[in-house]
N, CA, C and O atoms as a CHARMM CRD file, in Angstrom:
* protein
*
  240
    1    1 UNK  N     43.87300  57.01000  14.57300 PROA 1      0.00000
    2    1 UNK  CA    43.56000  55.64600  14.96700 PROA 1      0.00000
    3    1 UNK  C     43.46700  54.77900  13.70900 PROA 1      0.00000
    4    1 UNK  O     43.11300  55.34600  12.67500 PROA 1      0.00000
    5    2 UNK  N     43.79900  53.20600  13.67000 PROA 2      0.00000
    6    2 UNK  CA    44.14000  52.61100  13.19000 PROA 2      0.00000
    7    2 UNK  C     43.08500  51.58800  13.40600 PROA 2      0.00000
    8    2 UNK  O     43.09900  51.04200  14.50900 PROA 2      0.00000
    9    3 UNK  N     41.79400  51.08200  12.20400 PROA 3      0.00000
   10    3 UNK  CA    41.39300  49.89300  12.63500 PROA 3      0.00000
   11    3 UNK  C     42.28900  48.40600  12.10400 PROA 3      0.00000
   12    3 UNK  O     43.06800  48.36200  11.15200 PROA 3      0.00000
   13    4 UNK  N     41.98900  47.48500  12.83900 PROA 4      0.00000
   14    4 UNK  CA    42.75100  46.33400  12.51900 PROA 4      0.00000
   15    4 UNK  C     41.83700  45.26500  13.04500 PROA 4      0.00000
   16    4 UNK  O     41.36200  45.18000  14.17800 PROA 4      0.00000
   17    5 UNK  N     41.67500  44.44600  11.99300 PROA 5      0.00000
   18    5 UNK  CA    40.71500  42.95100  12.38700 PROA 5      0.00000
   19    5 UNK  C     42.05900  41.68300  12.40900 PROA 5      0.00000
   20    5 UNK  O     43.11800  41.38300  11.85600 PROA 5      0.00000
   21    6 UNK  N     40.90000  41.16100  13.71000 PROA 6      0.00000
   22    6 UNK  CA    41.72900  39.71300  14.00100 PROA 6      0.00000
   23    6 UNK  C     41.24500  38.62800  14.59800 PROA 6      0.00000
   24    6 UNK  O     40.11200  38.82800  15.03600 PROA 6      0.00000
   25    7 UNK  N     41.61700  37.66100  14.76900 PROA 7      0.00000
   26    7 UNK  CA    40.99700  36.54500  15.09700 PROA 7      0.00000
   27    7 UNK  C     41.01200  36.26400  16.74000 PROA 7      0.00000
   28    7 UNK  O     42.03500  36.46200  17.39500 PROA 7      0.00000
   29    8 UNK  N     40.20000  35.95000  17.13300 PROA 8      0.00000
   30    8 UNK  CA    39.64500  35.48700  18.86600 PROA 8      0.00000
   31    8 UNK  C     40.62200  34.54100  18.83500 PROA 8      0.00000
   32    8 UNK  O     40.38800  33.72400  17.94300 PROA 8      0.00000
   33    9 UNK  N     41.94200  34.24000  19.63600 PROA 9      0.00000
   34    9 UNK  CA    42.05900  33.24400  20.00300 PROA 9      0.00000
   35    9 UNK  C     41.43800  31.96400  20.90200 PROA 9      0.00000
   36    9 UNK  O     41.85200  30.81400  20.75400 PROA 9      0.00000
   37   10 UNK  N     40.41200  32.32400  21.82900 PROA 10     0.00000
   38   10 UNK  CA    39.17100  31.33300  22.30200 PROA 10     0.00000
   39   10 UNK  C     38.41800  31.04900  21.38900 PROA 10     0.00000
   40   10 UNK  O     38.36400  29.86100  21.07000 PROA 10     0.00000
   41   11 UNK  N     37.94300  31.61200  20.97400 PROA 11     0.00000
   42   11 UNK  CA    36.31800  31.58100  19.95900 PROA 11     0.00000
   43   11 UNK  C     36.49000  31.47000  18.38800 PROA 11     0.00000
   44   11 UNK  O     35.68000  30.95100  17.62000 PROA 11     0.00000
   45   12 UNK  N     37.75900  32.08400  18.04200 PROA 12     0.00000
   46   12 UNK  CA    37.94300  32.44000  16.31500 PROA 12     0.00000
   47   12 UNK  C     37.55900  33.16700  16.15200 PROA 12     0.00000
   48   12 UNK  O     38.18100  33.79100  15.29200 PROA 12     0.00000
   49   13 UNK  N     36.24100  33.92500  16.67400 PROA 13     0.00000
   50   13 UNK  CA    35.64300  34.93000  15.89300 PROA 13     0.00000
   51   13 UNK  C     36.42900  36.17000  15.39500 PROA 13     0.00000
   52   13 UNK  O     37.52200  36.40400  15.91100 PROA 13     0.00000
   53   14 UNK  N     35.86800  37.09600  14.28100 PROA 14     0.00000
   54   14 UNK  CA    36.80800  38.46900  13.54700 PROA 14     0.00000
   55   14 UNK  C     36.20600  39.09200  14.57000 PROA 14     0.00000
   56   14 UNK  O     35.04900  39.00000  14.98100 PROA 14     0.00000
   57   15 UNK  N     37.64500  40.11300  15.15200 PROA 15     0.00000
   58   15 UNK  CA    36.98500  41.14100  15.69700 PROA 15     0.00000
   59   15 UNK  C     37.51600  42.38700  15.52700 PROA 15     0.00000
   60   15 UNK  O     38.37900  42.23400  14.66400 PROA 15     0.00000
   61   16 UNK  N     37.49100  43.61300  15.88200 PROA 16     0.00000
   62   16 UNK  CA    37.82300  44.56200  15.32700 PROA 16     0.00000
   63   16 UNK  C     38.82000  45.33300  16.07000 PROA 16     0.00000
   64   16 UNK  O     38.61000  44.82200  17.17000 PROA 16     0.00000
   65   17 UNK  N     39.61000  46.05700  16.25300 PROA 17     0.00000
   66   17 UNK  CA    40.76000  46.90000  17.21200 PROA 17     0.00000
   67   17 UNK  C     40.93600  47.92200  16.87000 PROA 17     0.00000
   68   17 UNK  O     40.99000  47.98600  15.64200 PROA 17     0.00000
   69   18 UNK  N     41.10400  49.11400  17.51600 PROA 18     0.00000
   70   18 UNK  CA    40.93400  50.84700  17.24200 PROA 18     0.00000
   71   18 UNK  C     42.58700  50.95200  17.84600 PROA 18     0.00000
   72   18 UNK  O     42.80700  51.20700  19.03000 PROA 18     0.00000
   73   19 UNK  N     43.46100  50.76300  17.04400 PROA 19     0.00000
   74   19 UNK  CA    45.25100  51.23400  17.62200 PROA 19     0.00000
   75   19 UNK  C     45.31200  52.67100  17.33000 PROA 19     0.00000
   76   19 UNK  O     44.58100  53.43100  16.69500 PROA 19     0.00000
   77   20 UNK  N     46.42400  52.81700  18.00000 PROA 20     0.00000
   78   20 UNK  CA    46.92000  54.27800  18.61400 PROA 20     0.00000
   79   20 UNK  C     48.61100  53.74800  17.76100 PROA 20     0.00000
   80   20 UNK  O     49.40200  52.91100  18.19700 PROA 20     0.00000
   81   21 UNK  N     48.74000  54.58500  16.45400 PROA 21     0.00000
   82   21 UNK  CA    49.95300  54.24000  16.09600 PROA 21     0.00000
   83   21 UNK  C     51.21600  55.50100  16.49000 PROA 21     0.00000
   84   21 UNK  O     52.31400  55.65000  15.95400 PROA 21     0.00000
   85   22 UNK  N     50.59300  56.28700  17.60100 PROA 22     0.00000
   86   22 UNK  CA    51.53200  57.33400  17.98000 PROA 22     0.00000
   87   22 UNK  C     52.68900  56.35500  19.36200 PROA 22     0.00000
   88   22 UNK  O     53.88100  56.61800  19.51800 PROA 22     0.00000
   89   23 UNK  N     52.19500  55.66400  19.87900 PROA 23     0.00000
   90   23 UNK  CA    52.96900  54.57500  20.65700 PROA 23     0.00000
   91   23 UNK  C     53.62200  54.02300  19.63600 PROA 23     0.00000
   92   23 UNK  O     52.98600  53.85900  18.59400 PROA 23     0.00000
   93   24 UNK  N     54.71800  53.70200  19.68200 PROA 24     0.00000
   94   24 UNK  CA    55.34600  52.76500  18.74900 PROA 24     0.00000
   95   24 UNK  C     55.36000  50.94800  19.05800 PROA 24     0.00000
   96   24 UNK  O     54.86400  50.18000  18.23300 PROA 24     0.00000
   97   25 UNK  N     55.93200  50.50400  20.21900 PROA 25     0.00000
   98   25 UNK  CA    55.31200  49.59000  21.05800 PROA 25     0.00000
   99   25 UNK  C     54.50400  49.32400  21.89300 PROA 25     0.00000
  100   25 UNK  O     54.84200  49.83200  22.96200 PROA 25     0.00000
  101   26 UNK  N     53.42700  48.67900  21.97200 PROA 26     0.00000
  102   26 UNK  CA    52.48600  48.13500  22.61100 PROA 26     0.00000
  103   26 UNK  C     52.10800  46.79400  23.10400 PROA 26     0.00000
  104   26 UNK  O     52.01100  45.86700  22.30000 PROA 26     0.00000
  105   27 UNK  N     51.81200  46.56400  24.78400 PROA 27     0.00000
  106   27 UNK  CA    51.68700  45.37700  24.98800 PROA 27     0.00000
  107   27 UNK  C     50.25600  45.92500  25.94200 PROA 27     0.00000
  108   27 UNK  O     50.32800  46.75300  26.85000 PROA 27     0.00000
  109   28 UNK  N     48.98900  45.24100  25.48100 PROA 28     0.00000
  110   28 UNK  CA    47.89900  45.21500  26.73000 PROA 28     0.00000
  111   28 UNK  C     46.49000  44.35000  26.24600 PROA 28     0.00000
  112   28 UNK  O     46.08000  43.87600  25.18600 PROA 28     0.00000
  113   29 UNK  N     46.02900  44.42700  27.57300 PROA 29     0.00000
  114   29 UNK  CA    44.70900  42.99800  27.71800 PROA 29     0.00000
  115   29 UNK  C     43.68500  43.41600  27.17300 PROA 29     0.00000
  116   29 UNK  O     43.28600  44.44700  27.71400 PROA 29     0.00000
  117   30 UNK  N     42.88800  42.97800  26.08800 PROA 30     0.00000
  118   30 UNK  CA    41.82200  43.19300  26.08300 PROA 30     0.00000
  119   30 UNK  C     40.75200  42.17600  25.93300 PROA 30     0.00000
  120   30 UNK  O     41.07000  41.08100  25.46700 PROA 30     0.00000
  121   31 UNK  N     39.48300  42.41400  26.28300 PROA 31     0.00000
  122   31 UNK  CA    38.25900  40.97300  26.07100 PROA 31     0.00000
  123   31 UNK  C     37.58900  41.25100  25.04700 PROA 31     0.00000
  124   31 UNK  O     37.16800  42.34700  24.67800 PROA 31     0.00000
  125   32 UNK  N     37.46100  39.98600  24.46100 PROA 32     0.00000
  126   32 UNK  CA    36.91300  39.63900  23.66200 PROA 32     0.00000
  127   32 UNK  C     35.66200  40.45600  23.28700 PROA 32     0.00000
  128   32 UNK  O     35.11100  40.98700  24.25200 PROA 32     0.00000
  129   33 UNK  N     35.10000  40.66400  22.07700 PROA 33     0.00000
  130   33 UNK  CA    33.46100  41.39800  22.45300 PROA 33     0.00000
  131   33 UNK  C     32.40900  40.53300  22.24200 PROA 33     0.00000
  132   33 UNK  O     31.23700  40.90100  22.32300 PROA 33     0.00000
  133   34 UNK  N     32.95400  38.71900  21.81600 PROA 34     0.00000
  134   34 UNK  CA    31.87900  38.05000  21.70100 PROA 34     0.00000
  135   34 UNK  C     32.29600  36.70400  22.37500 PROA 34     0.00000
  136   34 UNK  O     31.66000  35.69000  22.08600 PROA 34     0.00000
  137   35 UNK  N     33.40700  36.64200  23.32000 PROA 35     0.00000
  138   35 UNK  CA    32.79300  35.27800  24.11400 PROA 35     0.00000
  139   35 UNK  C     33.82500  35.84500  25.54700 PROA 35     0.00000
  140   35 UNK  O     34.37700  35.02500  26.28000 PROA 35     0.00000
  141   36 UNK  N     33.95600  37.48900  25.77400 PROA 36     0.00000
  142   36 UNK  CA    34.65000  38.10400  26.98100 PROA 36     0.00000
  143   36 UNK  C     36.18500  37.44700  27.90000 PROA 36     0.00000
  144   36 UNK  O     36.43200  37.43500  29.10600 PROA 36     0.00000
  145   37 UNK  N     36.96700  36.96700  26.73600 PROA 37     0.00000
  146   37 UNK  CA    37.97700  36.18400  27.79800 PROA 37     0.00000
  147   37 UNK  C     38.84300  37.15300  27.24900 PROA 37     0.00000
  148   37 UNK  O     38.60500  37.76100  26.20600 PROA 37     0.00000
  149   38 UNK  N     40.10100  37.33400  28.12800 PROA 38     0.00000
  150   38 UNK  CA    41.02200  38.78500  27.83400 PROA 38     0.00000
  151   38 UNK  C     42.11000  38.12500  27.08400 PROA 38     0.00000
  152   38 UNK  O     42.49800  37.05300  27.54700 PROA 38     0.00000
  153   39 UNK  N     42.83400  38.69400  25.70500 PROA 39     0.00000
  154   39 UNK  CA    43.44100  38.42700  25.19100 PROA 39     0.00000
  155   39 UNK  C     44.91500  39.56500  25.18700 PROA 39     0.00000
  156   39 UNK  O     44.76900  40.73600  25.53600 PROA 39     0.00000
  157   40 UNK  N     45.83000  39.20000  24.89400 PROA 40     0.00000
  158   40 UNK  CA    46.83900  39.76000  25.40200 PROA 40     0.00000
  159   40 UNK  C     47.16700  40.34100  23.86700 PROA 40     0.00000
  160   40 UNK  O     47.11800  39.62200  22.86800 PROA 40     0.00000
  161   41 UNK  N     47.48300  41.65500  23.84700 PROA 41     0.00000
  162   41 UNK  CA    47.57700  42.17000  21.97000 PROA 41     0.00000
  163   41 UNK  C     48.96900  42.91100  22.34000 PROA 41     0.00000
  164   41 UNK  O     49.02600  43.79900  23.19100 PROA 41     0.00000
  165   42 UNK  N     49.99700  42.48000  21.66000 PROA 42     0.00000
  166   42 UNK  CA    51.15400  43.14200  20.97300 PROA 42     0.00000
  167   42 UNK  C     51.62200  43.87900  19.72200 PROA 42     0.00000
  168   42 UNK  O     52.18000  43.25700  18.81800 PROA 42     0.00000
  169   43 UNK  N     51.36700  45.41900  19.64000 PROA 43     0.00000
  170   43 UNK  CA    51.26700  45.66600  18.47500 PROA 43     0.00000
  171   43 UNK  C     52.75500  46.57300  18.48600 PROA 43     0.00000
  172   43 UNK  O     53.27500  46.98300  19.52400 PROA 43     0.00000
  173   44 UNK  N     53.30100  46.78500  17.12600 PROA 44     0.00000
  174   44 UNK  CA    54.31800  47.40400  16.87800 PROA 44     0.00000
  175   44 UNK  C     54.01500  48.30800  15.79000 PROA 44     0.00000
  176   44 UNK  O     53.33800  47.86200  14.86400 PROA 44     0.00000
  177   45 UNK  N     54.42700  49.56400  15.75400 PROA 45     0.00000
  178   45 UNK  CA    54.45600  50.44200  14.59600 PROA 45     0.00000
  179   45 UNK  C     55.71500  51.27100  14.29000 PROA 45     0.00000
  180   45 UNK  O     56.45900  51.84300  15.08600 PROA 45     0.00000
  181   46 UNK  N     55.79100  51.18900  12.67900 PROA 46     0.00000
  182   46 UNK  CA    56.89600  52.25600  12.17000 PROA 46     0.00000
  183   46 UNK  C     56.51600  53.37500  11.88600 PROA 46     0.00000
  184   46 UNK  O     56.36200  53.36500  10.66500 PROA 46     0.00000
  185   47 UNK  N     56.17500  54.71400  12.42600 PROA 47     0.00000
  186   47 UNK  CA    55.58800  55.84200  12.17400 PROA 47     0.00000
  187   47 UNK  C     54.09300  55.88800  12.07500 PROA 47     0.00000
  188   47 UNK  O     53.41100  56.39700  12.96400 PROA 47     0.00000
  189   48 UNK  N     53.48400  55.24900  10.77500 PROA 48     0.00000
  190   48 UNK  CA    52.10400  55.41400  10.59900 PROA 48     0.00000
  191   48 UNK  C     51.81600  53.85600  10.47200 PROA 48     0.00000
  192   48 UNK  O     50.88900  53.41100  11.14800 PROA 48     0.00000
  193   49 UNK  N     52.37800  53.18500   9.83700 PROA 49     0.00000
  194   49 UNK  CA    52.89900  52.11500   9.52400 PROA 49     0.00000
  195   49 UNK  C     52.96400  50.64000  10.73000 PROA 49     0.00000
  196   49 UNK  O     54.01300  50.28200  11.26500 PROA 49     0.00000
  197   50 UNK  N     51.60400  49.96300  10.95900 PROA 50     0.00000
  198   50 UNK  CA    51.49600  48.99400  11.29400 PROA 50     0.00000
  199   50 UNK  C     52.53800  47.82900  11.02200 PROA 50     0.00000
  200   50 UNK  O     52.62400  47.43700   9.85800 PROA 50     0.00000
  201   51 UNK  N     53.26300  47.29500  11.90100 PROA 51     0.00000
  202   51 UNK  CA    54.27200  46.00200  11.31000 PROA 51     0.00000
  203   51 UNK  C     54.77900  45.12900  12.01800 PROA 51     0.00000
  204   51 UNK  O     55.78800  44.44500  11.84500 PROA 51     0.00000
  205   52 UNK  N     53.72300  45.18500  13.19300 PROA 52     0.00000
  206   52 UNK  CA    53.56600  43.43100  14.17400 PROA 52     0.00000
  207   52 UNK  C     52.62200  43.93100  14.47100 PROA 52     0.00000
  208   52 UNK  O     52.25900  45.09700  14.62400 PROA 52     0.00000
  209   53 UNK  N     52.03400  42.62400  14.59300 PROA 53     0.00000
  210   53 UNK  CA    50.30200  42.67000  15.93100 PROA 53     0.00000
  211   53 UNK  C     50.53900  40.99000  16.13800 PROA 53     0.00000
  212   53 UNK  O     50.92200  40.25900  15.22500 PROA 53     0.00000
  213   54 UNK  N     50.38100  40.75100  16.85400 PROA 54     0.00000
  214   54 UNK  CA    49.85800  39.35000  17.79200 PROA 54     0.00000
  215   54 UNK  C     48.65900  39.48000  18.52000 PROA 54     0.00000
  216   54 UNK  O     48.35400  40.61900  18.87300 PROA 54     0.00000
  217   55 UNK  N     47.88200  38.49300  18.82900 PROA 55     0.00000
  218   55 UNK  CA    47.08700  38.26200  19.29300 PROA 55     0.00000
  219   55 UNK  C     46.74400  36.52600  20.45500 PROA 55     0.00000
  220   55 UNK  O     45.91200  35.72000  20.03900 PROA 55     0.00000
  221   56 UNK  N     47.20700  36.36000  21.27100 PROA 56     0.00000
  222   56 UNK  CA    47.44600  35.68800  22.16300 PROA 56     0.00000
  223   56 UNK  C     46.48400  35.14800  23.08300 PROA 56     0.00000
  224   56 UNK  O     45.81800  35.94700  23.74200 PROA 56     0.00000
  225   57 UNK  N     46.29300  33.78800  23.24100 PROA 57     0.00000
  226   57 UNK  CA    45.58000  34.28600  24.91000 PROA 57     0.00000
  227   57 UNK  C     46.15400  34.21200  25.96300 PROA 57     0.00000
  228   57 UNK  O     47.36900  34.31600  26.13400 PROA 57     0.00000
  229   58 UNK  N     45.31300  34.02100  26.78600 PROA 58     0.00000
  230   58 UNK  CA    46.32200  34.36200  28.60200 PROA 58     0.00000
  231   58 UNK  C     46.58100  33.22700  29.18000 PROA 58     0.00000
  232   58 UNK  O     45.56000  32.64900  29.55200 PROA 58     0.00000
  233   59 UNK  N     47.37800  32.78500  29.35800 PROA 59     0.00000
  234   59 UNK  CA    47.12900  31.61600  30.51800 PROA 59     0.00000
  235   59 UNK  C     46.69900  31.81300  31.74300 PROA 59     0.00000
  236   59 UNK  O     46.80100  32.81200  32.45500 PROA 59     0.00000
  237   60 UNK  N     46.10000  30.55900  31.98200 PROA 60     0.00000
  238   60 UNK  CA    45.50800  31.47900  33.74700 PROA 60     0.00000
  239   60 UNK  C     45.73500  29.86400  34.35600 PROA 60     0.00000
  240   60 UNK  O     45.52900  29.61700  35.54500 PROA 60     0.00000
């Protein structure tokens, strides 16, 4: 596992992310841990090797 900090798109706040770099692409929702609105995270990896992440919010 892979930590990775990033910014709240609602709130700004840093927050923290535990990736799985055995997936190579990744698309899924997660909430916030300090103002709970679900943000949509796209991460990409080359082997071990982190080399996209986005961080989005949702439209609703």
């Amino acid at each position: 596992m892979l930590e990775h900090f990033y910014t709240c798109p609602y709130c700004w706040e840093e927050i923290s992310a535990l990736l799985d770099p055995s997936v190579s692409n990744q698309t899924y929702i997660e909430d916030c841990e300090v103002c709970c609105n679900p943000i949509e995270l796209q991460v990409s990896f080359e082997g071990e090797e982190l080399v996209g992440f986005e961080a989005r919010d949702i439209e609703q």
